[in-house]
C-alpha angles and dihedrals in degrees: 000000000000088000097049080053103055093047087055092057086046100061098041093056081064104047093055086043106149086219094053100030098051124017124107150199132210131196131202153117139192094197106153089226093078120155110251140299103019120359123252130318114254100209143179122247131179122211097228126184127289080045101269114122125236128209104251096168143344117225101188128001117225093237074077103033135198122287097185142319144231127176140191131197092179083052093038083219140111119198116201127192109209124225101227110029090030086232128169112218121193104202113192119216099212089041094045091213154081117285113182137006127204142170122239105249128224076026116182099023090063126070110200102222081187154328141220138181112239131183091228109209086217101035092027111211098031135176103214100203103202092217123188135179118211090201091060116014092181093077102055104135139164114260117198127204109207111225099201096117097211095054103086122248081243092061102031095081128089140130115267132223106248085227093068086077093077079085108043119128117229127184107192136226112347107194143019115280076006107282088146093050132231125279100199156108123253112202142172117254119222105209100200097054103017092243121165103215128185103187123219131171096250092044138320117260121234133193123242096244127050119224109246107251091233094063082071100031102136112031126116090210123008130196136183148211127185088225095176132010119171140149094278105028144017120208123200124192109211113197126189098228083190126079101301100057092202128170135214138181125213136179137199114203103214101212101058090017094232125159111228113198090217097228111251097266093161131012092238114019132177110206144187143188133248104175104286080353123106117178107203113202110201126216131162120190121268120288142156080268094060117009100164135017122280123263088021087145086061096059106102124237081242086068102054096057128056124300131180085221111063142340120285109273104195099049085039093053092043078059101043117099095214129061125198130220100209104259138137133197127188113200114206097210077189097068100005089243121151122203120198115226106197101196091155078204115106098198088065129122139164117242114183134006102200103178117305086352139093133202120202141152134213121204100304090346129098112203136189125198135164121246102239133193090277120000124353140290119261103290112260110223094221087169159002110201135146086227094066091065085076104034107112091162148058143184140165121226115243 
């Protein structure tokens, strides 16, 4: 009896498993070579036992197709614009599922520029649409949607004050030659003071912090993206726009505001930003050294033809400047650590940090493995799935 007990308890520890029970996974790309008539379906899959994934929800089908795509995990949200309706979905990660749907108002006479989600200190969760208006420049302006589900899309949209986006809340780069797309800011650097501008009719909008001269010292022409802002980091690209085109990473860490030079660890990177946490992605240019990226034999046919799931990786990665060698660096902006991640796949990514874990795929392949002193514990196959291929995004239900 006590046996039968204890296998009982057993099973049931598993079955409640954090890891099982709530991890997922999301797919989804806004790359502009979609197959016809809408793009590619951003969808909802749960990591269940025995290690196979299951369809929970589909945010957008790819009859529709995804516009573009931000995502929070302070916010445990994504926001996704749509291709045909020109529809806004909220979906809500401890819900796992959409929340609120709303038409883009003024729509066609606006064009977005951008958008970014931004934890408004007045509207609290808001998506900040950049609209212009080629007809009359003068009146760009930012436009927020306000998240909140049980305000009404009538009364969810107003125009927003540049300076809110002091507190907007970027991811990064989701994706390799960014099939994903990019969740950042792009700004104008001021190389006497070190200011990030983002310029709009009524007043440019500046950052809070100033970026050191010496973390440029050096470039011809340097240009910047906020590539990550959360409530712990905030993570700047610097590129030499001169004859060097040469990239940097830098790092403010918000709670002793301190600038990191992140060490050059690739010649190119993408990166993103789980809390502290920032995953680096490196890539070169092509070269007789590398010229395409690592692991391309385990890309399946499947992969080289149209899918309603996600781009074509293997025609995207042939045009694609860039080839990656299939390795990973996290960065600890609390104690300036970097860990190296060798997937020797270059279609690998990691998709979530959740507290001493990461999360990564590659290929069609989802990993675990603990973050360790030094490096990191023996990777854990947690599974092997055709949807992973397309998963640029996780989250663990609350």
């Amino acid at each position: 009896m006590r046996r039968h007990i204890g296998h009982n308890l057993a099973l049931a520890s598993i079955l409640v498993s954090p890891l099982f029970a709530q991890l997922h996974l999301i797919t989804g790309s806004p790359s502009p070579d979609e197959p016809p008539p809408g793009g590619y379906e951003s969808a909802v899959f749960r990591l269940k036992p025995g290690g196979s994934l299951a369809r929970v929800a589909t945010i957008v089908p790819a009859a529709v197709g995804s516009d573009w795509i931000v995502e929070s995990q302070g916010m445990r949200k994504m926001v996704i614009g749509d291709k045909i309706e020109t529809s806004i979905f909220v979906f809500d990660f401890d819900k796992v599922g959409i929340v609120k749907q709303c038409d883009e108002p003024e729509f066609p006479n606006w064009a977005n520029l951008d958008r970014w989600l931004v934890d408004s200190q007045a509207r609290g969760p808001v998506l900040a649409l950049d609209r212009g208006n080629s007809i009359h420049p003068e009146s760009q302006h930012l436009l927020g949607m306000v998240l909140d589900p049980s305000v009404a899309c009538d009364k969810s949209f107003a125009k927003m004050d540049p300076g809110e986006l002091n507190h907007a809340a970027l991811s990064g780069v989701s994706g390799v030659a960014e099939i994903g797309g990019r969740d950042w800011m792009s700004l104008a650097l001021h190389r006497n003071t070190g200011k990030l501008e983002l310029p709009f009719p009524q007043g440019s909008f500046f950052f809070d912090q100033n970026l050191p001269l010496e973390m440029f010292a050096g470039m011809e022409l340097p240009w910047t993206h906020v590539l990550v802002n959360n409530s712990e980091v905030m993570a700047v690209s610097i590129t030499d726009l001169g004859k060097s085109i040469e990239q940097r990473l830098v790092v403010l860490r918000k709670r002793d505001k301190t600038w990191l030079r992140v060490p050059k660890v690739s010649e190119k990177f993408a990166a993103r930003g789980f809390g502290a946490w920032v995953a680096i992605t490196a890539a070169q240019a092509k070269s007789a050294l590398l010229p395409e990226s690592a692991g391309r034999q385990e890309w399946a046919t499947a992969r080289q033809t149209a899918r309603s799931s996600g781009p074509n990786i293997g025609l995207r990665m042939d045009d694609y400047p860039l080839a990656y060698p299939g390795l990973i660096y996290l960065c600890d902006a609390r104690t300036e650590q970097v860990r190296t991640l060798r997937t020797n796949q270059g279609d690998s990514e990691i998709l979530l940090v959740d507290g001493e874990t990461i999360y990564y795929r590659a290929n069609d392949k989802l990993y675990s493995a603990a973050i360790a002193e030094k490096d990191f514990a023996e990777p854990k196959l947690l599974a092997t799935d055709e949807a992973i291929r397309d998963a640029h995004w996780a989250f663990i239900k609350r």
